[in-house]
C-alpha positions as MATLAB code, in Angstrom:
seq = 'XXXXXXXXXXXXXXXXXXXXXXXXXXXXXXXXXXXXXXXXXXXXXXXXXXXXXXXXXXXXXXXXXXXXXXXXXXXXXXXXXXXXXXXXXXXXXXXXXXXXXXXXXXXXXXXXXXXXXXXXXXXXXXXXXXXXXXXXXXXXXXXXXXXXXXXXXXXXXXXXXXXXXXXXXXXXXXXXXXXXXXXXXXXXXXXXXXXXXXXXXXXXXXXXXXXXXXXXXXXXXXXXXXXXXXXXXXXXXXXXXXXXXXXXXXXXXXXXXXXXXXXXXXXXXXXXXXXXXXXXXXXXXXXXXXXXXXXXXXXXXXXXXXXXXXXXXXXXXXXXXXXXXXXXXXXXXXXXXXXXXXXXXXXXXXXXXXXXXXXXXXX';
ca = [
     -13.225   18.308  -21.394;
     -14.079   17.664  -17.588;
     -11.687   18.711  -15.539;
      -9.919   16.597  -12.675;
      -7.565   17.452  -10.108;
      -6.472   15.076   -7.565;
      -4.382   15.982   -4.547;
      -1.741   13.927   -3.716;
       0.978   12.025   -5.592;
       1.379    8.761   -3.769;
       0.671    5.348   -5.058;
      -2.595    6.091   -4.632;
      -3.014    9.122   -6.732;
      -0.671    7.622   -9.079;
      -3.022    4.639   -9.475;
      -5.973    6.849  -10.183;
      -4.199    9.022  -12.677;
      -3.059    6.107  -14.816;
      -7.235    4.671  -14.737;
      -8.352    7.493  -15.250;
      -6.190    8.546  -18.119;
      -7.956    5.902  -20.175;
     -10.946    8.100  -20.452;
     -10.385   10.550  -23.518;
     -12.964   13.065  -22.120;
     -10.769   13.790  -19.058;
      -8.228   16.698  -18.443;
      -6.517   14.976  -15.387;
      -3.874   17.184  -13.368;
      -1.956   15.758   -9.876;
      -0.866   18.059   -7.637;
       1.654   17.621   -4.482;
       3.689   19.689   -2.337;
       6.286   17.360   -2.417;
       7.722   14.603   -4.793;
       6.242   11.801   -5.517;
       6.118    8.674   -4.054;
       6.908   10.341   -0.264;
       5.289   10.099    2.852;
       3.300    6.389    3.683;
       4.287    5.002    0.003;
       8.204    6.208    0.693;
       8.335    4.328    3.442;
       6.097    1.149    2.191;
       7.520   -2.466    1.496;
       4.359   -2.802   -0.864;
       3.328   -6.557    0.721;
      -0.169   -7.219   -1.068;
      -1.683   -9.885    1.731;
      -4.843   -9.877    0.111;
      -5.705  -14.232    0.020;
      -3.430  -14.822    2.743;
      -5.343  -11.845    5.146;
      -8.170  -13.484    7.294;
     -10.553  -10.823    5.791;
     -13.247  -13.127    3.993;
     -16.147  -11.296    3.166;
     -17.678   -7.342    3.343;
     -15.903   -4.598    1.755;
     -12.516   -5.083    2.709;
     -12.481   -8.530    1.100;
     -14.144   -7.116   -2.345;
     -11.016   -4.279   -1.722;
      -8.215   -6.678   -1.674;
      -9.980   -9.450   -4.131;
     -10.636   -6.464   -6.586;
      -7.172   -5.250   -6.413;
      -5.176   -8.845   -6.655;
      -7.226   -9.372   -9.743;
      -6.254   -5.894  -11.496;
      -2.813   -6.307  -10.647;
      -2.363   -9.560  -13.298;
      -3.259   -7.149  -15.924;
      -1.784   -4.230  -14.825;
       1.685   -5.020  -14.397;
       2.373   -6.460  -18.025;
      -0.176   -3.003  -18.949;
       2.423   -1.178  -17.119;
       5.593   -2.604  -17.922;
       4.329   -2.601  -22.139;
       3.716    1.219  -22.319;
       6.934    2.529  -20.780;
       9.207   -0.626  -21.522;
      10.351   -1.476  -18.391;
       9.479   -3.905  -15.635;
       7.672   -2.881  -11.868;
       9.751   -4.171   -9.620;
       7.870   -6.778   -8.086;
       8.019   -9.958   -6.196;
       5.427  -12.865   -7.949;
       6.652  -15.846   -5.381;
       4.104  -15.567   -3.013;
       4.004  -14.554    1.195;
       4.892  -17.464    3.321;
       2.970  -17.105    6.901;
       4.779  -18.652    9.236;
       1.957  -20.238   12.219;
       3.917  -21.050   16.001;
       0.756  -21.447   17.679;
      -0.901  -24.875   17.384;
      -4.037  -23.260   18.628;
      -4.144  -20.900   15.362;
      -4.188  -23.505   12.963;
      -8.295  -24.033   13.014;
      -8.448  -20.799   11.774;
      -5.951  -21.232    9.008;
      -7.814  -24.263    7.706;
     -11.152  -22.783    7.591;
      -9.629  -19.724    5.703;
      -8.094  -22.379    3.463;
     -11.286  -24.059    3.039;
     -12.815  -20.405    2.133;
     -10.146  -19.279   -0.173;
     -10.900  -22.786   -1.910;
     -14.637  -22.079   -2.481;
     -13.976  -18.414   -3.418;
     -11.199  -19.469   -6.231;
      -8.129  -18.687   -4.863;
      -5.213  -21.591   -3.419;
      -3.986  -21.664    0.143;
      -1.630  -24.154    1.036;
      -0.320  -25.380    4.882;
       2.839  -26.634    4.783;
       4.741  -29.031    7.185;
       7.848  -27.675    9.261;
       9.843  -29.694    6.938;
       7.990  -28.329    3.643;
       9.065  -25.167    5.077;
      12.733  -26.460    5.555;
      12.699  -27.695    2.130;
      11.513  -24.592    0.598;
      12.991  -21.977    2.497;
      16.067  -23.946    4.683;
      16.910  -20.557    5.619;
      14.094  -20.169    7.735;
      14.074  -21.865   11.097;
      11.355  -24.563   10.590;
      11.379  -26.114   13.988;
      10.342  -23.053   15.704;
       6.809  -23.205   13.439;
       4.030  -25.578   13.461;
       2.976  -24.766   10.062;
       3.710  -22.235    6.865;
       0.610  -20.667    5.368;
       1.698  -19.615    2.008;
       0.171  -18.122   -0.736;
       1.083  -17.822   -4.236;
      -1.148  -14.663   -5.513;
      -0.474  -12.574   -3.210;
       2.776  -10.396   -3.979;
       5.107   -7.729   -3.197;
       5.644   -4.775   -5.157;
       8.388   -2.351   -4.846;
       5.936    1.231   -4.106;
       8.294    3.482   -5.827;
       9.237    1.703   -8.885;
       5.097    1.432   -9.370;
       4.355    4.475   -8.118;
       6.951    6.194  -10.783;
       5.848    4.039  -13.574;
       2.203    4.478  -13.464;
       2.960    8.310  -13.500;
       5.115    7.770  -16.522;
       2.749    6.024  -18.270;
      -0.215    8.529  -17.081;
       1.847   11.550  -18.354;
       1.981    9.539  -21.839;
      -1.069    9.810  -21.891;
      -1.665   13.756  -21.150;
      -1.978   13.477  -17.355;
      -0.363   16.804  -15.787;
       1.904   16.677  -12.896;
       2.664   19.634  -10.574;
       4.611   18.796   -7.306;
       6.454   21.870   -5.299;
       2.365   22.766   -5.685;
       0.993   23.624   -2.384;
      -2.847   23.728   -1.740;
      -3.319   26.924   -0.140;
      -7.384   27.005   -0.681;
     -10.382   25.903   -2.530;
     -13.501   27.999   -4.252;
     -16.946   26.621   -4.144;
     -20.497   27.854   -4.722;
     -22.768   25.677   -2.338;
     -22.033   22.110   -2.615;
     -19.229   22.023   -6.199;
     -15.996   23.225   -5.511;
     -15.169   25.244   -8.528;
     -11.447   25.303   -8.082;
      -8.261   24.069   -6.444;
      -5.551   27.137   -5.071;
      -2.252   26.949   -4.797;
       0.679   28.958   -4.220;
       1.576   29.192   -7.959;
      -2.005   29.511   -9.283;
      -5.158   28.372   -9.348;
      -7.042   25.071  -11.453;
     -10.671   24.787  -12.578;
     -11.988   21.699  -11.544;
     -15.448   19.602  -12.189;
     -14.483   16.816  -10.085;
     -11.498   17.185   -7.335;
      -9.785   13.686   -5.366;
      -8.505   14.240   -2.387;
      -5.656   11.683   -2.135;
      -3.175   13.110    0.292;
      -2.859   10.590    2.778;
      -2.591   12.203    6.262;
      -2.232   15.641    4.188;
      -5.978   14.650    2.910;
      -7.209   16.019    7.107;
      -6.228   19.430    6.772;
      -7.149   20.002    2.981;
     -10.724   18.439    4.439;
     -10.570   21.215    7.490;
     -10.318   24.094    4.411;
     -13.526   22.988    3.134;
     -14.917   22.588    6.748;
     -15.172   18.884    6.822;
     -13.583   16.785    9.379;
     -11.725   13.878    8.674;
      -9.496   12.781   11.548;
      -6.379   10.544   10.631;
      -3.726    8.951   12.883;
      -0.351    8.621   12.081;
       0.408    5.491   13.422;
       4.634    5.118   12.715;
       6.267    1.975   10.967;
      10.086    1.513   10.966;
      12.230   -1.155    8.901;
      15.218   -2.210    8.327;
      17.446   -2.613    4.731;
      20.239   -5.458    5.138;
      22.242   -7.216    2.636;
      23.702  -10.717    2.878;
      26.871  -12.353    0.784;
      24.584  -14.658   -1.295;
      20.410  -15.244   -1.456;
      19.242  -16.686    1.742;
      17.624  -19.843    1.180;
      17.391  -21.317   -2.208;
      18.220  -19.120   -4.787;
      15.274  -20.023   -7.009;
      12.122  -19.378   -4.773;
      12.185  -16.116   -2.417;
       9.169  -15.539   -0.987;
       8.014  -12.843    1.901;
       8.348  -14.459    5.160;
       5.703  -13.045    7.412;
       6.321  -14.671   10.900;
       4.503  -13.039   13.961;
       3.620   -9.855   11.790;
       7.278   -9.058   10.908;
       7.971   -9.534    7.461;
      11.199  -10.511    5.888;
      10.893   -8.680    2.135;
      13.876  -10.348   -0.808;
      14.526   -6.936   -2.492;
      17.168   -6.562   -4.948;
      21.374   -7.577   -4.788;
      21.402   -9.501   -1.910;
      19.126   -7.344    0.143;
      16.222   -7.802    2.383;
      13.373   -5.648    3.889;
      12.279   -6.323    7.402;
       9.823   -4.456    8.678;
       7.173   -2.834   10.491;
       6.780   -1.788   13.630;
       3.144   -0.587   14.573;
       3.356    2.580   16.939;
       0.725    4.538   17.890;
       0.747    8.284   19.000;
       1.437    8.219   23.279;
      -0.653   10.957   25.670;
       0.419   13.992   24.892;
       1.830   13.390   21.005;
       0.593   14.661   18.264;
       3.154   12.489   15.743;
       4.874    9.737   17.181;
       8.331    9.438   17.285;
      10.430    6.198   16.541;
      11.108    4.318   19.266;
      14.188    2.327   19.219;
      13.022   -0.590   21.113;
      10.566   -1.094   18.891;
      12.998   -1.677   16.649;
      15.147   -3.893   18.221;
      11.999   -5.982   18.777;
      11.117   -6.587   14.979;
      15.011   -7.153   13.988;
      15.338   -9.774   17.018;
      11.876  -10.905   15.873;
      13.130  -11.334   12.504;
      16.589  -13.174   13.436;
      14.125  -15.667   16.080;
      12.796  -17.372   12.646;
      15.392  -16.507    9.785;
      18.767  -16.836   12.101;
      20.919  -16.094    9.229;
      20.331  -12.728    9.304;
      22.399  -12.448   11.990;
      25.457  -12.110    9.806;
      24.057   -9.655    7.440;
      25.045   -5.957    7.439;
      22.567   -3.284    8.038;
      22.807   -0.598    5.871;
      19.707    1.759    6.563;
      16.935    1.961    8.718;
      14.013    3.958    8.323;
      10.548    4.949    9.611;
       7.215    6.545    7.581;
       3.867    7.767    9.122;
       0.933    5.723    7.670;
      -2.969    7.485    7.999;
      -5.352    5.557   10.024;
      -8.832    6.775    9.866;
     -10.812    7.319   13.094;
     -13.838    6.277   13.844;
     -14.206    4.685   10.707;
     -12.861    1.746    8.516;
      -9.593    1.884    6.600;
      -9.510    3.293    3.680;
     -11.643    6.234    3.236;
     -13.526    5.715   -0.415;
     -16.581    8.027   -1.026;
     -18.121   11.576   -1.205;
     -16.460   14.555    0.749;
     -19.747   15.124    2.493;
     -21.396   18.302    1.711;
     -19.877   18.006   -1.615;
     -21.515   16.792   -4.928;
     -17.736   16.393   -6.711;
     -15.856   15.573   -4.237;
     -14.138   12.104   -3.369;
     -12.281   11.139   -0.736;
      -9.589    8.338   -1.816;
      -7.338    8.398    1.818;
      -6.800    6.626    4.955;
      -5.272    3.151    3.660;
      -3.552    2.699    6.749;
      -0.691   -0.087    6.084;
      -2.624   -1.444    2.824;
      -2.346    1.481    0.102;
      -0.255   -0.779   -2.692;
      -2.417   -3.752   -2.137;
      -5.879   -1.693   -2.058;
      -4.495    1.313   -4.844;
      -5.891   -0.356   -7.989;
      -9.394   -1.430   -6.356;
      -9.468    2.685   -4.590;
      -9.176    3.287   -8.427;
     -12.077    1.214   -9.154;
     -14.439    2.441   -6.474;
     -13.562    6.268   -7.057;
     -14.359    6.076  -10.729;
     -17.517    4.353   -9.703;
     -18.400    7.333   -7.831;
     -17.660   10.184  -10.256;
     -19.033    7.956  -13.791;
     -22.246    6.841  -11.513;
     -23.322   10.327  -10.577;
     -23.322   11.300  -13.892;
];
């Protein structure tokens, strides 16, 4: 049996776990230091903006398209073995456009997605008010919206795919700390932690911003920046809008997520490390910006009660694109699957993909 290890218990590594569980010939383990599901996916709305992102072509498009297309089967996969349902949103992202000057660039993505096999629509301000009267249509000169794209709750998926991955004989280990790794020339030979070692043929370093220092051990650099994202949970008397179609409202890069019981995401603030930092630390008028941002288009969430808020570190890669899919350099089995920066439910089935790629090619 070849042994795998991968290092970190996100959606991510959750993701991979569950692929690569189909393959009888693999001993797969996961370990974490923590529970999973924490750090960037914890704090994660799960928005998959894969057709209605302006990315078009390269590698990032292949990512998303990749991904969007693995999700229609995996979700009923999912939901069959352990006998429950993901959490997930299927009613599409609704882009809300207030510039006049940005709508060029909507139609010829619209005219792109068309060729490529995937629908965009523009809507009027009053299809908007018809669809969604609880949005305030006057302020917009169009809505961009997008029926394959979805929003999936990161912890229900995250603790489902391990589920179904243990079913299947995938170890997990959290509480496991990775103190070390041994290696003869370019294989590492095993992963250390603080309760014991694990023989590895092929380790996948998944850890999010944890993946920089695990890199260090093995003398690799790999910087990451946490850039910080804050949100708010709220919960209203009754559905806003029409009961029957809730989409994610995206307007100006805040995004208004329909969650569960009357209860809406709305999130993220982007903030960057200042001079001096290290980790950034929430900022409240950040804050105050994306909930005033949010009540600007949807003003009926001015009577809704706020009952959390809440604020996650996401790893942006430096000095190269997000994520971070390929060979630990120096190392012959070795992959890095890190660095998804705000995209790590959308892009975790396609990182799956790639990474296998990688370990089945070489062989």
């Amino acid at each position: 049996m070849t042994q795998v290890v991968l290092v970190g218990c996100g959606v991510v590594g959750a993701t991979l776990a569950y692929e690569l569980s189909q393959h009888d010939n693999l001993s797969i383990t996961i370990l974490d230091k923590q529970s999973p599901a924490q750090g960037a996916t914890g704090a994660a709305l799960g928005i998959a903006m894969g057709v209605i992102s302006h990315k078009v072509k390269g590698r990032n498009w292949r990512l998303r398209e990749a991904s969007l297309r693995r999700y229609t089967t995996l979700l009923p996969e999912l939901e069959a073995a352990v006998g429950r349902p993901v959490i997930h949103n299927k009613q599409g992202i609704l882009s809300l456009c207030f510039d006049e000057a940005e709508l060029p660039r909507w139609r010829s993505l619209q005219e792109i997605r068309q060729r490529q096999g995937w629908p965009l629509e523009i809507w009027s301000p009053q299809h908007i008010s018809d669809a969604c009267p609880h949005i305030a249509a006057d302020q917009a000169v169009a809505g961009i919206y997008s029926p394959q794209d979805l929003q999936i709750a990161p912890k229900s998926l995250t603790y489902i795919l391990l589920e179904a991955a243990q079913r299947r004989g995938v170890q997990v280990q959290t509480n496991a700390l990775v103190t070390g790794f041994e290696h003869e020339g370019d294989r590492i030979s095993a992963v250390q932690t603080q309760e014991g070692r694990y023989p590895v043929d092929w380790v996948i370093l998944t850890a999010g911003l944890g993946s920089e220092l695990l890199t260090q051990q093995l003398g690799v650099r790999l910087p990451l920046v946490p850039v910080l994202g804050q949100g708010i949970r709220v919960k209203v008397e009754s559905p806003l809008g029409n009961t029957d179609f809730q989409p994610v409202i995206n307007g100006n890069d805040i995004h208004l997520v329909p969650l569960t019981n009357g209860e809406y995401g709305i999130a993220a603030t982007v903030e960057f490390p200042t001079a001096g930092e290290t980790t950034p630390l929430p900022q409240e008028a950040a804050l105050a910006a994306v909930w005033n941002g949010a009540m600007a288009y949807c003003p009926a969430l001015e009577a809704a009660e706020v009952l959390e808020t809440w604020y996650g570190l996401r790893p942006r890669p430096q000095g190269q694109a997000a994520p971070v899919i390929q060979y630990l350099e120096g190392y012959v089995n070795a992959v890095l699957a890190t660095g998804h920066y705000r995209n790590g439910v959308l892009l975790a089935p396609a990182t799956a993909q790639r990474v296998m790629s990688l370990m089945f090619d070489s062989e």
